[in-house]
C-alpha positions as CSV (number, residue, x, y, z in Angstrom):
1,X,131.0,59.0,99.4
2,X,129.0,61.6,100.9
3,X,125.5,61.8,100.8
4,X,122.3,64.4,102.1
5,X,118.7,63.6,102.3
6,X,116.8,65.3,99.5
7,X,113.2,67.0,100.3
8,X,110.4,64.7,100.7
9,X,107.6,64.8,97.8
10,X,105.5,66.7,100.3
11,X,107.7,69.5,101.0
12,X,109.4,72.4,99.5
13,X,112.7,72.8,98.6
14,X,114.6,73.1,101.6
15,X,118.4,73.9,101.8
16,X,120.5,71.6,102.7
17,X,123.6,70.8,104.7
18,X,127.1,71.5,103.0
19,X,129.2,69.0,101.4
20,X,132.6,70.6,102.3
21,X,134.5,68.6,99.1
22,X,133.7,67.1,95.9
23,X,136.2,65.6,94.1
24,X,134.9,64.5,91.0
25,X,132.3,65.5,88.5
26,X,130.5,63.1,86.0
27,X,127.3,64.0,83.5
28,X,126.5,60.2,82.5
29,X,124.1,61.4,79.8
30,X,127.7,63.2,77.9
31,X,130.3,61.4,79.8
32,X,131.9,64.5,80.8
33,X,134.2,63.6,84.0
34,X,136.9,65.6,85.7
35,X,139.6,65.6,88.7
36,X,140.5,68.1,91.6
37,X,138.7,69.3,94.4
38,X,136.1,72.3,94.4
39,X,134.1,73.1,97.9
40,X,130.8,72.7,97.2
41,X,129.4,75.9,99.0
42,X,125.5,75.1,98.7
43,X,123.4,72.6,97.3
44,X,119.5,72.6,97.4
45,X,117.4,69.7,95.7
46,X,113.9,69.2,95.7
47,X,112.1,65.7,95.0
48,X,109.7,67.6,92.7
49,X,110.5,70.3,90.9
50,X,113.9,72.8,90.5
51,X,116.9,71.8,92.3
52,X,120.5,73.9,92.2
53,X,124.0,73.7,93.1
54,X,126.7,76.2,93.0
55,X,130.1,77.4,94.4
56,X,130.2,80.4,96.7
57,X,126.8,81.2,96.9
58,X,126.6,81.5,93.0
59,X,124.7,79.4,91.2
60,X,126.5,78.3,88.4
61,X,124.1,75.5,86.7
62,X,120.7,74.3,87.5
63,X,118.5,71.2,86.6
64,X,114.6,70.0,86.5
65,X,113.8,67.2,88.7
66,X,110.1,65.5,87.7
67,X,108.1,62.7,89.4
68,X,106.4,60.1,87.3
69,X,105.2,59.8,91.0
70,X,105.4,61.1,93.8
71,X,108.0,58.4,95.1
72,X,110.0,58.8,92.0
73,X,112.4,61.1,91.0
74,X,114.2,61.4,87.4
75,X,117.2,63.6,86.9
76,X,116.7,65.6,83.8
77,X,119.8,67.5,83.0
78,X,123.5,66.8,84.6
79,X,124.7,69.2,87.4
80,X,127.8,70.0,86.6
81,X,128.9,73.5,88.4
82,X,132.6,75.0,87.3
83,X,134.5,76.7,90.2
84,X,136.8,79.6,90.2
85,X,139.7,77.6,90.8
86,X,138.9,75.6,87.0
87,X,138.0,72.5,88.9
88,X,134.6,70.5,88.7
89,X,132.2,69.8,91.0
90,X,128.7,68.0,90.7
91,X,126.1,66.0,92.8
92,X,123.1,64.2,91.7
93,X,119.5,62.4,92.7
94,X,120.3,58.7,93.0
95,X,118.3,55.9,92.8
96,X,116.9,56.4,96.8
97,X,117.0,60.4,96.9
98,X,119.9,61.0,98.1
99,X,121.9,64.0,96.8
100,X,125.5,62.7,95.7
101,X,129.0,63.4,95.8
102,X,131.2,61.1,94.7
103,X,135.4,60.5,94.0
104,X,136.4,59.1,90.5
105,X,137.7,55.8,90.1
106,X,141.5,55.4,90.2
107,X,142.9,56.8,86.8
108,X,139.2,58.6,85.8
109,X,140.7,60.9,82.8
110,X,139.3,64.1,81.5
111,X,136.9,64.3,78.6
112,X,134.6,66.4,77.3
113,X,135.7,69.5,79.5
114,X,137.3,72.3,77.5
115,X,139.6,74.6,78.5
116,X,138.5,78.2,77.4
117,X,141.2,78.8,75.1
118,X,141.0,75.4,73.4
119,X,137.2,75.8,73.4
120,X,137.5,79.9,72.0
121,X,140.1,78.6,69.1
122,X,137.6,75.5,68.1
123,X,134.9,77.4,67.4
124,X,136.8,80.3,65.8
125,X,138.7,77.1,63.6
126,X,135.4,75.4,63.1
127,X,133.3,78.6,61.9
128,X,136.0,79.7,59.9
129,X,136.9,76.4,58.2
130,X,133.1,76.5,56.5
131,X,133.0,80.2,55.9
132,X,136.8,80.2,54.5
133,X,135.3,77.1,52.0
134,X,132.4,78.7,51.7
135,X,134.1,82.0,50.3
136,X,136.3,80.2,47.9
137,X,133.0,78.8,46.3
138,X,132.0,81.8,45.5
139,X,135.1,83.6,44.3
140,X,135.6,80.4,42.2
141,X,132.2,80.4,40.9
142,X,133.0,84.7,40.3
143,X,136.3,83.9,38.0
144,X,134.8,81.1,35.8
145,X,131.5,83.0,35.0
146,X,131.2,86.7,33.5
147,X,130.5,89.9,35.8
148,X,127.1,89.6,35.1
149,X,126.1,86.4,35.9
150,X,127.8,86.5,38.7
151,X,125.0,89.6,39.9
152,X,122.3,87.2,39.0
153,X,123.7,84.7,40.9
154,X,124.3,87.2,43.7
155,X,120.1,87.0,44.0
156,X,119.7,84.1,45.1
157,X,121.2,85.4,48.5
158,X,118.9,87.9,48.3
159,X,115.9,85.6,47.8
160,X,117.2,83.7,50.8
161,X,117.5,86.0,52.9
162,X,113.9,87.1,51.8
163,X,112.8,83.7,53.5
164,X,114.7,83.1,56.5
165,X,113.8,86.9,57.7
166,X,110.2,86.3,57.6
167,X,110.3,83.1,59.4
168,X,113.3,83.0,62.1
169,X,112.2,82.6,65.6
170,X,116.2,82.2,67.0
171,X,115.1,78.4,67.9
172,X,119.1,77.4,67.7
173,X,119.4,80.0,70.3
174,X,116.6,79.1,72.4
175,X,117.5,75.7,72.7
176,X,121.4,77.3,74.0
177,X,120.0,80.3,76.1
178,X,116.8,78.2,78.2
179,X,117.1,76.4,81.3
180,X,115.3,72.9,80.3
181,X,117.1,73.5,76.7
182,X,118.6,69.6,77.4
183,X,115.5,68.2,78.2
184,X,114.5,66.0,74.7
185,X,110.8,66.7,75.1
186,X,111.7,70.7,74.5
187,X,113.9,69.8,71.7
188,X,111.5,67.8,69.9
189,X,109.7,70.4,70.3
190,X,111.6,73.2,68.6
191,X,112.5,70.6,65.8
192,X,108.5,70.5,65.2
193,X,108.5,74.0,65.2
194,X,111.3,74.2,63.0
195,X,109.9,71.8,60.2
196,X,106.5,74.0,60.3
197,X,108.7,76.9,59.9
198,X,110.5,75.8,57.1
199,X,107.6,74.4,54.8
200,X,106.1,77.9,55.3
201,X,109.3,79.4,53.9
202,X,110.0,76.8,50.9
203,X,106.2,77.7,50.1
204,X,106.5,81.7,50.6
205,X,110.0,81.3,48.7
206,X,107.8,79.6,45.9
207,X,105.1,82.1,45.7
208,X,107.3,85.3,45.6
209,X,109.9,83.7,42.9
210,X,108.6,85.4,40.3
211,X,108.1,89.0,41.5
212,X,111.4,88.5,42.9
213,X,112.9,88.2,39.8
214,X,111.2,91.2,38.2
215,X,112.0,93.6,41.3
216,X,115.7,92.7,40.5
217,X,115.0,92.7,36.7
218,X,116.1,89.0,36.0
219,X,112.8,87.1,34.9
220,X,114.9,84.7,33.3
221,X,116.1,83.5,36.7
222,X,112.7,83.1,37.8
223,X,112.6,79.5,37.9
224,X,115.4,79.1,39.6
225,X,114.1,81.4,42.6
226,X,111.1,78.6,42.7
227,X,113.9,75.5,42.4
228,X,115.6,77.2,45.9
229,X,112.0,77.0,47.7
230,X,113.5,73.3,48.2
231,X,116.4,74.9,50.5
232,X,114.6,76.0,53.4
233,X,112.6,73.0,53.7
234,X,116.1,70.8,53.9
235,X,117.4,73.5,56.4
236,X,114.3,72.8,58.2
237,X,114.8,69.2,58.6
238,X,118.4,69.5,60.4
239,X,119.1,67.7,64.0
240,X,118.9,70.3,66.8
241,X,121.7,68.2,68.6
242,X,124.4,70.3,66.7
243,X,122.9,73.2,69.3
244,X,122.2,71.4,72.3
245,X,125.9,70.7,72.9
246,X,127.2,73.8,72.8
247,X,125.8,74.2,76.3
248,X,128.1,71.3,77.5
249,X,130.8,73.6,75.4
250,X,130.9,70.7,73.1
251,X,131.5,72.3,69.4
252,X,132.5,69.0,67.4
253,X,129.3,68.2,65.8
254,X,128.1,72.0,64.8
255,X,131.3,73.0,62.9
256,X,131.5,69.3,61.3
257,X,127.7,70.0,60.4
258,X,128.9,73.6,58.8
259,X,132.4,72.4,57.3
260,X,131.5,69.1,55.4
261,X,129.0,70.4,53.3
262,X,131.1,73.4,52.6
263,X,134.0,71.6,51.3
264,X,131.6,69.3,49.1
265,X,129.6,72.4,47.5
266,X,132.9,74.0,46.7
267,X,134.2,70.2,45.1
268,X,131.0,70.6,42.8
269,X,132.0,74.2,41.1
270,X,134.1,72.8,38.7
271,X,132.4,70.2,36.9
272,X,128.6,72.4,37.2
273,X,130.7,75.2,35.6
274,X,131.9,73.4,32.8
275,X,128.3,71.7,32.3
276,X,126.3,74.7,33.1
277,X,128.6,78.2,32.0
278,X,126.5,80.8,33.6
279,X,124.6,81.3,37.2
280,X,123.0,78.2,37.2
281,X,126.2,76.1,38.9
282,X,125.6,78.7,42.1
283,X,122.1,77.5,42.1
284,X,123.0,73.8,42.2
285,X,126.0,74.2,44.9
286,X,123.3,75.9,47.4
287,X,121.4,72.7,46.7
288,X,124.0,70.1,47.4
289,X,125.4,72.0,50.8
290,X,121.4,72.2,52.0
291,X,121.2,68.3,51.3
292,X,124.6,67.6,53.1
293,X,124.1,69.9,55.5
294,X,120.7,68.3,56.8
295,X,121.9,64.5,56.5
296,X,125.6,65.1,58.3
297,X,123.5,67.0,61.7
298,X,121.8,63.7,61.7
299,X,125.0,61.5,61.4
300,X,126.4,63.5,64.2
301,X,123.8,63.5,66.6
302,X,123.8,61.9,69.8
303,X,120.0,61.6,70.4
304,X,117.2,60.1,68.2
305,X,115.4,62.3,65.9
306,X,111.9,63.4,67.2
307,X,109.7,66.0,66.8
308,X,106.5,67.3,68.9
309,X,104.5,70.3,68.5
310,X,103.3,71.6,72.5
311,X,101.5,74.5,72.4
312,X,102.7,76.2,75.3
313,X,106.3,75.4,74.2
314,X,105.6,76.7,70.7
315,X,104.4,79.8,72.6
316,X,107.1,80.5,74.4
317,X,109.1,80.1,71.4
318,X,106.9,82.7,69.6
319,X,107.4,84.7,72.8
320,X,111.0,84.6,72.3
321,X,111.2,85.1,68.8
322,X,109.0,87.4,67.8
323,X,111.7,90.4,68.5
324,X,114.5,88.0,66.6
325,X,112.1,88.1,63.7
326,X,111.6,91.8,63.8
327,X,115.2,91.8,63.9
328,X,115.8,89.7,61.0
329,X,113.5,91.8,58.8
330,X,115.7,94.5,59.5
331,X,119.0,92.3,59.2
332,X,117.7,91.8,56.0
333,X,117.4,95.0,55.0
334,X,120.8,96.0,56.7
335,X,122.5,93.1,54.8
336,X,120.3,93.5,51.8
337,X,119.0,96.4,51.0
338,X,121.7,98.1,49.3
339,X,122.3,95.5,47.0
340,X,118.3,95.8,46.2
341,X,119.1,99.0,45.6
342,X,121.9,98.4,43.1
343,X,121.0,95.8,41.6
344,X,117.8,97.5,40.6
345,X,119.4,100.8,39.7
346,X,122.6,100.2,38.6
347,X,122.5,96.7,36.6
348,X,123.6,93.1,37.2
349,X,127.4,94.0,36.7
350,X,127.5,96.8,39.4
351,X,125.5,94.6,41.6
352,X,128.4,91.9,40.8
353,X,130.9,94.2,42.2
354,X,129.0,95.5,45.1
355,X,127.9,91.8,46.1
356,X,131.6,90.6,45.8
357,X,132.7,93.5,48.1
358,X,130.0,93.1,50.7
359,X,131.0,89.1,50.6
360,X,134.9,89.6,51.1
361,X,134.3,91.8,53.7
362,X,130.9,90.6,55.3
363,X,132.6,86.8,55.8
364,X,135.3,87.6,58.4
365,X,133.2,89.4,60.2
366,X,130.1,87.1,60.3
367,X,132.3,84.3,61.4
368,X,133.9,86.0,64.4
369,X,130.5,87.0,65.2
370,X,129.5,83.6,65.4
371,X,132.5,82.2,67.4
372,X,131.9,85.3,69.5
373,X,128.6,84.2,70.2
374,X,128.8,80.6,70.7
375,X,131.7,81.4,73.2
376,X,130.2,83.9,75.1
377,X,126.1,83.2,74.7
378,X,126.6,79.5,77.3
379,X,128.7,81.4,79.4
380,X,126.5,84.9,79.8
381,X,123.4,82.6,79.9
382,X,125.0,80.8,83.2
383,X,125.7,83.9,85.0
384,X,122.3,85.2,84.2
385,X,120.9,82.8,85.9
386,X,122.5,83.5,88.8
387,X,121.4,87.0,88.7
388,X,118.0,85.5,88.8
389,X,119.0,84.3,93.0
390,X,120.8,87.4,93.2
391,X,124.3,86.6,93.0
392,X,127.0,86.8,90.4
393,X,126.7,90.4,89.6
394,X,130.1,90.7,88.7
395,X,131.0,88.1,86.9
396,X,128.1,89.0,84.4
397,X,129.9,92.3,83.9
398,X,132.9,91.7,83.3
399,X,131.7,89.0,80.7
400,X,129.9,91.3,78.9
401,X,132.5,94.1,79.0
402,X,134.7,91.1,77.3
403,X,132.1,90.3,74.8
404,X,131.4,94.2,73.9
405,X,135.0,94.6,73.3
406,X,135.5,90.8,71.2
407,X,133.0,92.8,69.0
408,X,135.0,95.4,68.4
409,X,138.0,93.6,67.5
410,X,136.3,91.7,65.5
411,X,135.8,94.7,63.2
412,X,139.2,96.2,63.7
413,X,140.7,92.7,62.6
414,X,139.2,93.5,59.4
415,X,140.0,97.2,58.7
416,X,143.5,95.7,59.3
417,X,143.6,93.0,57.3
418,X,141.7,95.1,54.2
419,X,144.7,97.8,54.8
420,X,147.7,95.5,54.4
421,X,146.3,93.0,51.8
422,X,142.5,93.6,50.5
423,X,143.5,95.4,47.1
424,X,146.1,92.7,45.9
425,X,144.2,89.5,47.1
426,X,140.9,90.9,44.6
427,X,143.4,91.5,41.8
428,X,144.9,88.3,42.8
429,X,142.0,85.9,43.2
430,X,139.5,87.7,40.9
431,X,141.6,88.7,38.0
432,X,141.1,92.5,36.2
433,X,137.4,91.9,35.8
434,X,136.9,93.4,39.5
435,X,139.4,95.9,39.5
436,X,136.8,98.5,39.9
437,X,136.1,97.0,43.5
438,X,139.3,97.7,45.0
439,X,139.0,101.4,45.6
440,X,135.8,100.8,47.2
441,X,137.1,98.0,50.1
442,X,138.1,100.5,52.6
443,X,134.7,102.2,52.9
444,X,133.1,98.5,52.8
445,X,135.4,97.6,55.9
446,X,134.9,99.9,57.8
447,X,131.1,99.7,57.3
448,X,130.8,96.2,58.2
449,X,133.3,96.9,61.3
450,X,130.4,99.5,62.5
451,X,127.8,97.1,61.9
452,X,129.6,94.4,63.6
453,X,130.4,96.0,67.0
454,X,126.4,95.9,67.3
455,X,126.8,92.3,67.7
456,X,128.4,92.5,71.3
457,X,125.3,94.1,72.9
458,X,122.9,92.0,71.3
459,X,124.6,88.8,72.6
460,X,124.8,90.2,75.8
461,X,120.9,91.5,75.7
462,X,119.9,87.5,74.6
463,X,121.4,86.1,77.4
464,X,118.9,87.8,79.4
465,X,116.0,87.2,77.1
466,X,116.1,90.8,76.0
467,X,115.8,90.2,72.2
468,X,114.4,93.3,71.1
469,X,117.2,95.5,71.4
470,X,118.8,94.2,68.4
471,X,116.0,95.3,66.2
472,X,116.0,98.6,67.9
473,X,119.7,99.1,67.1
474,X,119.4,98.0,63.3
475,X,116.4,100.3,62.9
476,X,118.8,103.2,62.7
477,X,120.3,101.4,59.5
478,X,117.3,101.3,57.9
479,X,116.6,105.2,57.8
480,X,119.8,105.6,55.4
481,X,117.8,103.2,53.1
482,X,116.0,105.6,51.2
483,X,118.3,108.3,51.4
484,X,121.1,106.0,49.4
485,X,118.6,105.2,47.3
486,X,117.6,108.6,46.5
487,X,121.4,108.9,46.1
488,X,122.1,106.8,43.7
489,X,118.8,108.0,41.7
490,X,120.2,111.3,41.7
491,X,123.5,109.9,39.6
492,X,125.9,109.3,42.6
493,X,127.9,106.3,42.5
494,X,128.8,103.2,44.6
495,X,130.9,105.6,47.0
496,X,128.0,107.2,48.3
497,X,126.4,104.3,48.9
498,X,129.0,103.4,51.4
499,X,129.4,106.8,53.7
500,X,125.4,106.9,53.7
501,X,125.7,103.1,55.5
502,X,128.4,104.2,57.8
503,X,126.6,107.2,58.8
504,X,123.9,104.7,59.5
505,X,125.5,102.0,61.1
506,X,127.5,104.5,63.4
507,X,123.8,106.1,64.7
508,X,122.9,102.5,65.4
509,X,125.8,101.6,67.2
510,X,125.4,104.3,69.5
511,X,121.8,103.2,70.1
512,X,123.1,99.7,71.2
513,X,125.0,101.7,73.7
514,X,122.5,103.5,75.2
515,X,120.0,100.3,75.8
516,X,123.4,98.4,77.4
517,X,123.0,101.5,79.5
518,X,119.2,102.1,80.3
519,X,117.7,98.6,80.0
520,X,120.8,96.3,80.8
521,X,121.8,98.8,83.7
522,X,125.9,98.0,82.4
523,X,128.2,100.8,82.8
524,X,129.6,101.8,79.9
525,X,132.9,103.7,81.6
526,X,135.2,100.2,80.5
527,X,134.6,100.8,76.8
528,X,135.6,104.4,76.5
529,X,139.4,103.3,75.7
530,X,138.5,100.6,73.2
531,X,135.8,102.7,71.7
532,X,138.7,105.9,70.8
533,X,141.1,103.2,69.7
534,X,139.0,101.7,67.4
535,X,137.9,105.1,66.3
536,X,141.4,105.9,65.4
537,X,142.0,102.6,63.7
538,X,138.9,103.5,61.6
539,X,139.4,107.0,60.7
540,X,142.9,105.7,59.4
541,X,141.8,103.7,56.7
542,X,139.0,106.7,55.8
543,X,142.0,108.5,55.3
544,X,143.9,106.3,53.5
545,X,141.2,105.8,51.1
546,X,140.6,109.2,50.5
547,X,143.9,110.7,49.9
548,X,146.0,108.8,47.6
549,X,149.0,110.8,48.4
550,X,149.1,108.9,51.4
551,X,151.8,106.4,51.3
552,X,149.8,102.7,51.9
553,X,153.1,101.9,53.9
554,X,152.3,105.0,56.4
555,X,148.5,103.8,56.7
556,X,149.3,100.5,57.7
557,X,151.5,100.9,60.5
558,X,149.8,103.8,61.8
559,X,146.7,101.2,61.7
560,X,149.0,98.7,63.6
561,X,149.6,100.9,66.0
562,X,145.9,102.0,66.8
563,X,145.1,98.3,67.0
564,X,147.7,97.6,69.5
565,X,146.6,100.7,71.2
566,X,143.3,98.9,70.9
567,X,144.6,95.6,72.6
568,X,146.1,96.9,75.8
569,X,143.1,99.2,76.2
570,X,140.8,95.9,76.6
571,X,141.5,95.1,80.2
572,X,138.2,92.6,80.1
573,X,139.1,90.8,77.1
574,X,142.9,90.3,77.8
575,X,141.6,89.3,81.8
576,X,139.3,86.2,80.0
577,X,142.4,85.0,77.3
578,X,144.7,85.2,80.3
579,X,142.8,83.2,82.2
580,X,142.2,80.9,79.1
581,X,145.8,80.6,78.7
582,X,146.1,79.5,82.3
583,X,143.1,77.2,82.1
584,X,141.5,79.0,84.4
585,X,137.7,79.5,83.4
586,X,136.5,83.0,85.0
């Protein structure tokens, strides 16, 4: 064992010699443990207050060290530090001050500790297990009840999404992106905060139920726009656990959280269909997954449940959220606001269609964008805290060139899949009903492809706290608003609709770009290849959709081959799977 003094009470933090080797690393709080060697290149410590260790002058993962008293010192989060050569290395405050290194016991196996690869595919499997569930309830719900129930059912999402964008503060991202987010005291904390959060939305929710209603022309759904105030006060009441892991890239808990209650809302169509025949079984699904949801983060959790409200905590909190709620509001709107527009315009049966369209092709998207950012959000957080000591420049880069280009292929994965398949799979799973829908799927792709390639940047820009520049991105979206509804007022159809988005989405995108540029100070050079590949890709299915003459054979492949244009053109992307594949965390 080797061992180093740590800094008196009295003093500063002071470096401190090198421990050449440290050949094991343990967090007893998660009982993450691993073999090999890894040079530990510095290590600082301080007996009261911030204490670091890292691997070539980078510093990879830092902790909080508090006194109860001066003589005492109590480690509050594990240092576990990850090395370029995939091994572990960590050191602690024992018991007499001393900052340890320590060997494993004879026959110490491996847990907890993820290779990239294995951790990138269970988060992609975990988010897409719910959202793939998730979808069938709905398309199940779409076939057993007529067209247009199906659009008044459609406005409960709407309503939702009222709520949760006038009262998300990104606390599930907080809790990822902050440096004390493991310390309990700041999660219980955030779980006050959250509660208060959600009341106010179950009671906003219950107050706007009825002009709701009339804006979308269904007063007769009224009451049940007051019955789904109940849903954001359940939401409110989840463990924060499921979050806090995902810093020790430990995804188990969230995406059996997300997929349990899935799979038991979509068990519950059946029978509320045959009782209820109309929209009312949607409204009674969303009820059981918000029940489920809530009780199965509790069963999961490691930690008791606890809450505290801390003013300056809470502040910070606002601090950080604020620009996430500004953000959402236009989310909203971006998500929404056509389908306000449709729905009140057009009827509940074109609102049906549009709905079903912006749900088959808004899923796949929204759950890559989710395993994109709860692979790359720990990781970018990490290295910008080492741009805080001034060190890991590059490494910040190149993740965020990886992540910018994970966005786009996100998108392109779509267009693809819409190209070969999206036409029969409506027919298919929908029946004739939605027919009308299928000549539109193109234009929807390729619209949420745009509006997903935003995402990139906007993970990137929370890692370093910079949460504004989402909303400034989405604002761009929100100027087509009026114009599609003006649009649609003047007796254009659906079609319309969908360029005016694109037109949008495309002047936001390039917004994004310019703040990576001018506030994030990232080149942008990487991302000219990717961005004309992807271009192509797009511009393909455009075609395809607006010249019939087209053979769909001769789309596809020429799609196949922009996107394996796309692929080689990705040098950051393909740099982080092949280092993945080697188990070699970069």
């Amino acid at each position: 064992m080797r061992t180093l003094p740590a800094a008196s009470a009295a003093q500063a933090p002071q470096p401190a010699q090198v421990l050449p080797r440290a050949t094991w690393a343990r967090d007893d709080a998660s009982g993450e443990a691993a073999a090999d060697g890894a040079s530990l290149a510095r290590a600082r410590v301080g007996a009261v207050g911030a204490g670091e260790v890292g691997i070539g002058g980078q510093i990879l993962r830092t902790f909080g060290a508090s006194a109860k008293r001066a003589s005492t010192i109590r480690l509050l989060d594990c240092l576990v530090a990850q090395s370029g050569q995939g091994n572990l290395t960590a050191a602690k405050i024992d018991g007499n001050k001393r900052l340890v290194a320590s060997r494993p016991p004879a026959g110490a196996r491996k847990e907890g500790t993820l290779p990239m690869l294995r951790s990138a595919l269970l988060i992609l499997s975990g988010n897409a297990a719910a959202s793939i569930l998730l979808l069938a309830r709905n398309l199940l719900i779409a076939r057993l009840i007529p067209v247009a129930d199906y659009g008044v059912a459609a406005t409960f999402a709407i309503a939702m999404s009222v709520v949760e964008m006038v009262s998300a503060f990104g606390l599930q991202q907080q809790i990822i992106q902050a440096k004390n987010g493991d310390d309990p005291h700041f999660q219980a904390v955030l779980q006050g905060f959250q509660i208060m959060r959600g009341v106010a939305s179950g009671l906003l929710l219950f107050a706007l139920a009825g002009p709701i209603a009339d804006l979308l022309n269904v007063p007769e759904a009224a009451w049940g726009h007051r019955v789904m105030a109940l849903v954001p006060v359940l939401n409110a009441l989840a463990h924060f656990d499921i979050h806090r892991l995902n810093r020790q890239n430990r995804f188990g808990p969230m995406i059996v959280s997300s997929t349990v209650p899935a799979l038991a809302s979509l068990l519950a169509v059946w029978p509320l269909v045959a009782w209820l025949e109309d929209w009312r079984a949607m409204l009674f699904v969303i009820l059981i997954q918000a029940v489920l949801t809530t009780a199965v983060s509790h069963l999961v959790a490691e930690r008791p449940y606890r809450i505290a409200l801390d003013r300056k905590i809470m502040a910070g909190s606002l601090r950080f959220g604020w620009p996430l709620l500004l953000n959402n509001v236009l989310l909203f709107l971006v998500f929404n606001g056509d389908r306000i527009i449709v729905g009140r315009v057009l009827g509940m049966e074109a609102l049906a269609i549009f709905s079903m369209g912006v749900t088959l092709t808004l899923t796949p998207t929204l759950v890559m964008a989710k395993s994109l950012q709860n692979f790359f959000l720990p990781r970018l957080s990490q290295a910008a805290h080492a741009l805080e000591d001034g060190a890991g420049r590059p490494r910040f880069v190149d993740l965020s060139q990886a992540t910018f280009q994970g966005a786009l292929l996100n998108g392109s994965l779509l267009v693809l899949a819409v190209l070969i398949a999206g036409g029969p799979f409506v027919l298919l799973a929908l029946g004739p009903k939605y027919a009308d829908l299928v000549p539109l799927l193109n234009l929807m792709a390729v619209l949420q492809a745009v509006r997903v390639a935003k995402a990139g940047s906007s993970i990137v820009a929370l890692a370093l706290g910079r949460t504004g520049n989402a909303a400034i991105a989405n604002l761009m979206r929100l100027l087509s608003l009026p114009i599609a509804w003006l649009a649609l007022l003047q007796g254009e159809g659906l079609v319309a609709v969908l360029w005016i988005g694109i037109a949008g989405e495309a002047l936001g995108y390039a917004v994004s770009l310019q703040l990576v540029r001018r506030r994030l100070h990232l080149p942008l050079r990487p991302m000219l290849g990717p961005l004309l590949a992807t271009g192509l890709l797009l511009m393909t299915a455009i075609v395809a959709n607006s010249f019939e003459a087209i053979p769909f054979w001769a789309a596809e492949i020429a799609a196949a081959l922009f996107f394996a244009l796309q692929i080689v053109s990705m040098k950051e992307l393909r740099q982080r799977i092949s280092a993945a594949l080697q188990r070699k965390p970069r």
